[in-house]
C-alpha positions as CSV (number, residue, x, y, z in Angstrom):
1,X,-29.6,1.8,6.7
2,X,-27.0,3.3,9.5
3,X,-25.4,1.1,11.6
4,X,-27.6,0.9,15.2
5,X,-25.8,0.7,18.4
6,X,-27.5,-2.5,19.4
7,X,-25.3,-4.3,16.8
8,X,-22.4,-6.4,17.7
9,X,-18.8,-5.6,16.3
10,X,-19.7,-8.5,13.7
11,X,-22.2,-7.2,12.8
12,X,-21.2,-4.0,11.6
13,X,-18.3,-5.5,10.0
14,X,-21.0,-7.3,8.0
15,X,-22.8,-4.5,7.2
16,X,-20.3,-2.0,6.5
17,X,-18.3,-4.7,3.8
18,X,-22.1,-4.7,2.3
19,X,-22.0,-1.3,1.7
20,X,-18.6,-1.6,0.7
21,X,-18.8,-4.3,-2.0
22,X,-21.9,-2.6,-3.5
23,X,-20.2,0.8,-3.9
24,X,-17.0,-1.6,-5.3
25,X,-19.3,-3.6,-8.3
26,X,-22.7,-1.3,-8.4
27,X,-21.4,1.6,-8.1
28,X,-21.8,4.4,-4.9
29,X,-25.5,4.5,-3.9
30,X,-27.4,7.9,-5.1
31,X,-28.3,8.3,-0.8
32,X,-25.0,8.9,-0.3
33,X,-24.8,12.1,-2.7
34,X,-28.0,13.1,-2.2
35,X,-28.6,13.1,1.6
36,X,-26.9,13.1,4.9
37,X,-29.0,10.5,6.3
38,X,-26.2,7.5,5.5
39,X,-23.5,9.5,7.2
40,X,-22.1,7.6,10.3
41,X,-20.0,9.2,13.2
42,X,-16.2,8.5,13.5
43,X,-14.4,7.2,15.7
44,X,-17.4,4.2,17.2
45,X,-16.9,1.8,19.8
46,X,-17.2,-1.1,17.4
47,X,-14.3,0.3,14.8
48,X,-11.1,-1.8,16.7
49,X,-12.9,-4.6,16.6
50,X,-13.6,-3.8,13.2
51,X,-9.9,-3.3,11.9
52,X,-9.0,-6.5,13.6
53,X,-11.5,-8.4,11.4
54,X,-10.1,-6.4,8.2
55,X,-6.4,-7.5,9.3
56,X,-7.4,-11.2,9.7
57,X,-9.3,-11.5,6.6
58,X,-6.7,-9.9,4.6
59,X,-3.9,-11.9,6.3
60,X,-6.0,-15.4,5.3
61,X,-6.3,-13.9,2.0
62,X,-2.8,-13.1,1.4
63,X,-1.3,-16.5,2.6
64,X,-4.3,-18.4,1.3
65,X,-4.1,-17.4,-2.9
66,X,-0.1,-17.9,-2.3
67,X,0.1,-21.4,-0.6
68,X,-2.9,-22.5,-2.8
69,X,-2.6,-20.6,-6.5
70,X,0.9,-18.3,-6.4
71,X,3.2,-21.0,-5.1
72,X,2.2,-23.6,-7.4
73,X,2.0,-21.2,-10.7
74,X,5.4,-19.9,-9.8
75,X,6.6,-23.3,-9.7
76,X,5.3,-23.7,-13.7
77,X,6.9,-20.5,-14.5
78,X,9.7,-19.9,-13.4
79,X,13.1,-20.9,-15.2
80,X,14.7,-22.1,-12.2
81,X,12.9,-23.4,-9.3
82,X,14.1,-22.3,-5.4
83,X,12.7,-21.7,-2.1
84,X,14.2,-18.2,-2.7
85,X,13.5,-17.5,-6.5
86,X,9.3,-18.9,-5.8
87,X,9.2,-16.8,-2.5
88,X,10.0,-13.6,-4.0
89,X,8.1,-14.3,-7.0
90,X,4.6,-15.3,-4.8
91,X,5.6,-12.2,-3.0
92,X,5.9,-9.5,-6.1
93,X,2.5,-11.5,-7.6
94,X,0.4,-10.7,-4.5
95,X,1.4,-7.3,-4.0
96,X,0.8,-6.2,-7.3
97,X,-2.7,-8.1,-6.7
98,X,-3.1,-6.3,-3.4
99,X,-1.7,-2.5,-5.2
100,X,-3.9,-3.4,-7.9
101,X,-7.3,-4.0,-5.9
102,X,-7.3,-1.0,-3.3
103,X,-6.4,1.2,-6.5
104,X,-9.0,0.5,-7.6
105,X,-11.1,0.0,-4.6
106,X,-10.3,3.8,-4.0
107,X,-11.1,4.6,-7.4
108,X,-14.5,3.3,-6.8
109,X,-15.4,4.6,-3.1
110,X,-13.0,7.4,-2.7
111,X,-12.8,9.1,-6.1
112,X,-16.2,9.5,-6.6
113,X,-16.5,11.9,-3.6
114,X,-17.4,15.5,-3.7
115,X,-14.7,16.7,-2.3
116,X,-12.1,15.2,-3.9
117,X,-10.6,18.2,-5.6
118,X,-9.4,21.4,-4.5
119,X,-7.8,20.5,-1.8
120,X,-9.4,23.5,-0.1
121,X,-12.6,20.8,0.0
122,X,-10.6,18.2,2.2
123,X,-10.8,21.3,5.1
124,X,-13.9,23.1,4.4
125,X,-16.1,22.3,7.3
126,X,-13.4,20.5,9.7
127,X,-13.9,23.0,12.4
128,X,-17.8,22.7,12.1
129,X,-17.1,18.8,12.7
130,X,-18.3,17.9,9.2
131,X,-15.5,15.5,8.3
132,X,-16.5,13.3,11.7
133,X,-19.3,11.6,9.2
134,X,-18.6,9.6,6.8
135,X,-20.2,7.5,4.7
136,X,-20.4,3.7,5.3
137,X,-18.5,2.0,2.3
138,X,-15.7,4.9,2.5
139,X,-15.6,4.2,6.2
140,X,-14.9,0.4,6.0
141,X,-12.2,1.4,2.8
142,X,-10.1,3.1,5.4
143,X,-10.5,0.7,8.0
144,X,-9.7,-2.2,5.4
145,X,-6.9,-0.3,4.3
146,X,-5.6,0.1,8.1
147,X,-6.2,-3.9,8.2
148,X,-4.3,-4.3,4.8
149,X,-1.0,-2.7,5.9
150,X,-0.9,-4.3,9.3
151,X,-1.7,-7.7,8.0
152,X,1.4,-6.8,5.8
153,X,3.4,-5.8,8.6
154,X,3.2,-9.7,10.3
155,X,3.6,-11.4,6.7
156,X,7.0,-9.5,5.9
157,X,8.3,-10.7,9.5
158,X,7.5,-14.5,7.9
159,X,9.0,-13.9,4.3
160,X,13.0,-14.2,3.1
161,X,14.6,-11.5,4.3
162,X,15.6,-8.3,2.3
163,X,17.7,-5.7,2.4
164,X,15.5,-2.8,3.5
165,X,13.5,-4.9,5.4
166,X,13.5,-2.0,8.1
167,X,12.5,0.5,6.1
168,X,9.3,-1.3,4.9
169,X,8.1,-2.2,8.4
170,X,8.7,1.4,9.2
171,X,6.7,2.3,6.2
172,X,3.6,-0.5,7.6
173,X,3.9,0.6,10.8
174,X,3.8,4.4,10.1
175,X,0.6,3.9,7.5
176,X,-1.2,1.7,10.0
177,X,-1.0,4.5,12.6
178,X,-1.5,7.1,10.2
179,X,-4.7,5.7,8.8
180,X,-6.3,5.5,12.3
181,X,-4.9,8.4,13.8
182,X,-6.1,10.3,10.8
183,X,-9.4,8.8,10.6
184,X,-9.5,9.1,14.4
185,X,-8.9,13.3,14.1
186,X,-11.5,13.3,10.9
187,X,-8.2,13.8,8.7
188,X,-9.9,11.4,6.5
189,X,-10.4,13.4,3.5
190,X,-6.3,14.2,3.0
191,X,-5.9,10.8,4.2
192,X,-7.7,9.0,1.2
193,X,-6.4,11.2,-1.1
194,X,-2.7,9.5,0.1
195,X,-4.1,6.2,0.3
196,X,-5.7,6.7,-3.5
197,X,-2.0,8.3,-4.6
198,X,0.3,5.6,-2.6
199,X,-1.3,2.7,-4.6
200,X,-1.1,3.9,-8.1
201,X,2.5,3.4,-8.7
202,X,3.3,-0.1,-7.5
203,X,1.7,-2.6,-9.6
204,X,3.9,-1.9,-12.6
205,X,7.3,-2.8,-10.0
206,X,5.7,-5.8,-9.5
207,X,4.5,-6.9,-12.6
208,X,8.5,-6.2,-13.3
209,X,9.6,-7.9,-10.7
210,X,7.5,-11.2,-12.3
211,X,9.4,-10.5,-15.4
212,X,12.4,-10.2,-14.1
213,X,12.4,-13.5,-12.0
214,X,11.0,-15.4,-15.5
215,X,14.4,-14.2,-17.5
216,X,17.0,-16.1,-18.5
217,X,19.7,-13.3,-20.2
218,X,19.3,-10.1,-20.3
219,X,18.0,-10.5,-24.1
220,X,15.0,-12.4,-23.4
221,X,11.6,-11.5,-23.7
222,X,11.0,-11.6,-20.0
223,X,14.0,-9.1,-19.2
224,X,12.7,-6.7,-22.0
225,X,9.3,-6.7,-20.6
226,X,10.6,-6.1,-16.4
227,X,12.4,-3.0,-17.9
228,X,9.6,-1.6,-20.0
229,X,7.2,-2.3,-16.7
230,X,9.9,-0.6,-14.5
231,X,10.2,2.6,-16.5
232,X,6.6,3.1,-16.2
233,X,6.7,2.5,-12.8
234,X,9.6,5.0,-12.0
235,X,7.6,7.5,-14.0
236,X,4.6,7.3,-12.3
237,X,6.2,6.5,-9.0
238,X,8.0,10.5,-9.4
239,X,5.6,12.0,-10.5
240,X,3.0,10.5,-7.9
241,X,5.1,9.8,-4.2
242,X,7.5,13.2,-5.5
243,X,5.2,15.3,-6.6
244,X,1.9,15.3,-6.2
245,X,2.6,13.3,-2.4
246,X,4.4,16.1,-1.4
247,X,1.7,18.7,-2.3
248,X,-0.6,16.5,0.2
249,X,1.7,17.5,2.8
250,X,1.6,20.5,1.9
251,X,-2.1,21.0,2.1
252,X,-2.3,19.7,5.4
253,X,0.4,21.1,7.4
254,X,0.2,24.9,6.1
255,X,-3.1,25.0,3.5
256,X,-5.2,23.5,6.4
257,X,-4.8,26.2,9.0
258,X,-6.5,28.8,6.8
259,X,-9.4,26.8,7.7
260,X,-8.6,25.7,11.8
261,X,-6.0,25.9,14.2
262,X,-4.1,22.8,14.8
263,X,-4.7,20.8,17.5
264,X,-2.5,17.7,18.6
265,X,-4.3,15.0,17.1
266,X,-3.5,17.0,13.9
267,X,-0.4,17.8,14.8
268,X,0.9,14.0,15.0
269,X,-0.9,13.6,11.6
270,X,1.3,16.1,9.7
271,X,4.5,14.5,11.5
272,X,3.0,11.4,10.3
273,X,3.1,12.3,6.9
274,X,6.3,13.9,7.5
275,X,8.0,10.8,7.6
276,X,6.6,8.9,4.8
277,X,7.8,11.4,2.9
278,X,11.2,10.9,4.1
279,X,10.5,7.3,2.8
280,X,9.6,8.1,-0.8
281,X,12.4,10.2,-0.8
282,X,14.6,7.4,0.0
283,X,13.0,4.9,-2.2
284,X,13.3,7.7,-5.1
285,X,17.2,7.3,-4.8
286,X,16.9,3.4,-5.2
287,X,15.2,4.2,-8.1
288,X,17.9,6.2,-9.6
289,X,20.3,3.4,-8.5
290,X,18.4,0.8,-10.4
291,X,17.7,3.4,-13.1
292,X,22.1,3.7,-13.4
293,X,22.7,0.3,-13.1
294,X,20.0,-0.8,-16.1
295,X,21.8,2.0,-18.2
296,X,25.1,0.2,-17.1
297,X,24.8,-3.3,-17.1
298,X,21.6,-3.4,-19.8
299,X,18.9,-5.0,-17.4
300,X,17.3,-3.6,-14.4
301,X,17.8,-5.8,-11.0
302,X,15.7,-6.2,-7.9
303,X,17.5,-3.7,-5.8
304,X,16.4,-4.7,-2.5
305,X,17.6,-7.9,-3.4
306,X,20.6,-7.1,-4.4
307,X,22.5,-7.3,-0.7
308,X,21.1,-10.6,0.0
309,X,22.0,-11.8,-3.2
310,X,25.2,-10.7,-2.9
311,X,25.6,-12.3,0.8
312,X,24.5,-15.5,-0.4
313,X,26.9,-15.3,-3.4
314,X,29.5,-14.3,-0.7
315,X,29.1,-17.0,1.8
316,X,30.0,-19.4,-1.6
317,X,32.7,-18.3,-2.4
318,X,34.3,-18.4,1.3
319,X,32.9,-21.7,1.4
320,X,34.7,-23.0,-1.9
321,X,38.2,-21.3,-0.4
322,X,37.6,-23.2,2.8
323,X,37.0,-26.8,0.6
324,X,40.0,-25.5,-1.7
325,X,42.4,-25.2,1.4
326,X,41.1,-28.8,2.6
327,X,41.8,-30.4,0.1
């Protein structure tokens, strides 16, 4: 049933993640093909109060399965046990879980859409207001996935620091305002066509970050395996954020006028996008970088590591001079 205006903010929370889950494990209900009457109106009253819920639960989900399972597995894993060595490897583990679940959340509530492909279809009807209904379980997907990337934003402001720790909190920030500008301006069709694409490609960096952090040499098992797992992530990772990401863009900032003039709300979208493009651009080059250096040294390294690393490493050796000289 559509959500009535004489529910609280709770409530629709409850009954949208209903819809939500069902679509995820049953399947999308046949209503929401065959009839408008499931469609609900974007943006509501209730929907802040909704993405708030969605950034909660997934920040006690994310901090929950790492102090309580990833933590403690890491500890039985991993070679050699540190603060830094199980903190990065809690971290890669749950954001190949995360990666790994709204991929295939998407696949599930997005994919089966109607208008999914040509990319004419995300447009066709956005002047006549069609795209300002939605249904129920795709609604709460992109509000979860809003929630998701700003629950992300806070936890990477509590984990070990990394070298382009700017970059990725430019990268949350700019998808959390993307996701609600866009579904504010009914941009929502493009817009979960991005979220679908931006998830595909990170669970194998992850699974090879695991690998990586369980290796010895760079003969072992577990270093063979982290390089295998990168190259199919830098393949798909191309292909997907320099590719196919960049056709998106596309679509939306000239494809999409054949069908309405821009207004600002649109406008801000398409800069939006603009800039997380810049972003998988710039990642693409520490790809090559890691690409060079496995070619070079024989093992691929966690390049945003690598500065800290080589800080730490740093402040060592100064430290050994300054014993030497003591003594």
């Amino acid at each position: 049933m559509p959500v009535h205006h004489d529910l609280s903010p709770w409530q629709d929370f409850l009954y949208l993640g209903g819809e939500f889950v069902n679509s995820v494990v049953y399947g999308r209900r046949d209503s929401y093909v065959q009839s408008g009457s499931d469609l609900l109106p974007i943006p509501t009253g209730h929907d802040f109060f909704i993405f708030l819920y969605c950034m909660v639960t997934c920040f006690i989900i994310n901090w929950g399965l790492r102090i309580l399972v990833i933590e403690p597995f890491a500890k039985r894993v991993l070679p050699t046990v540190t603060k830094k060595k199980v903190e990065k490897y809690a971290q890669a583990a749950l954001e190949m879980a995360f990666y790994t679940a709204f991929f295939f959340f998407g696949y599930r509530v997005y994919y089966p859409q109607t208008w999914v492909w040509p990319s004419s279809q995300w447009w066709d009807g956005f002047d006549k207001g069609d795209t300002y209904l939605i249904d129920p379980d795709y609604k709460f997907f992109y509000i979860l996935y809003a929630g998701r990337y700003a629950a992300a934003f806070v936890s990477v402001l509590m984990e070990h620091k990394r070298s382009d720790f700017i970059e990725m909190q430019v990268h949350h920030m700019v998808t959390v305002i993307l996701v609600l500008a866009s579904y504010s301006s009914s941009y929502n069709r493009v817009g979960g066509a991005v979220m679908f694409l931006l998830d595909c490609a990170d669970p194998p960096l992850h699974i090879a970050k695991q690998f990586k952090y369980c290796s010895v040499k760079k003969t072992d098992k577990a270093q063979f395996w982290a390089d295998r797992w990168f190259e199919i992530f830098a393949v798909s990772f191309i292909v997907s954020r320099n590719i196919i990401y960049p056709y998106c863009c596309w679509s939306a900032l000239i494809e999409s006028k054949r069908y309405f003039e821009h207004r600002l709300d649109t406008r801000i979208c398409n800069g939006l996008l603009q800039i997380l493009l810049v972003l998988q651009f710039y990642w693409t080059s520490l790809i090559f970088i890691a690409v060079y250096k496995q070619m070079k040294n024989g093992g691929i390294e966690d390049i945003r590591s690598d500065s800290e690393d080589e800080e730490e490493e740093g402040t060592k050796k100064i430290a050994r001079k300054k014993k030497g000289k003591k003594d």
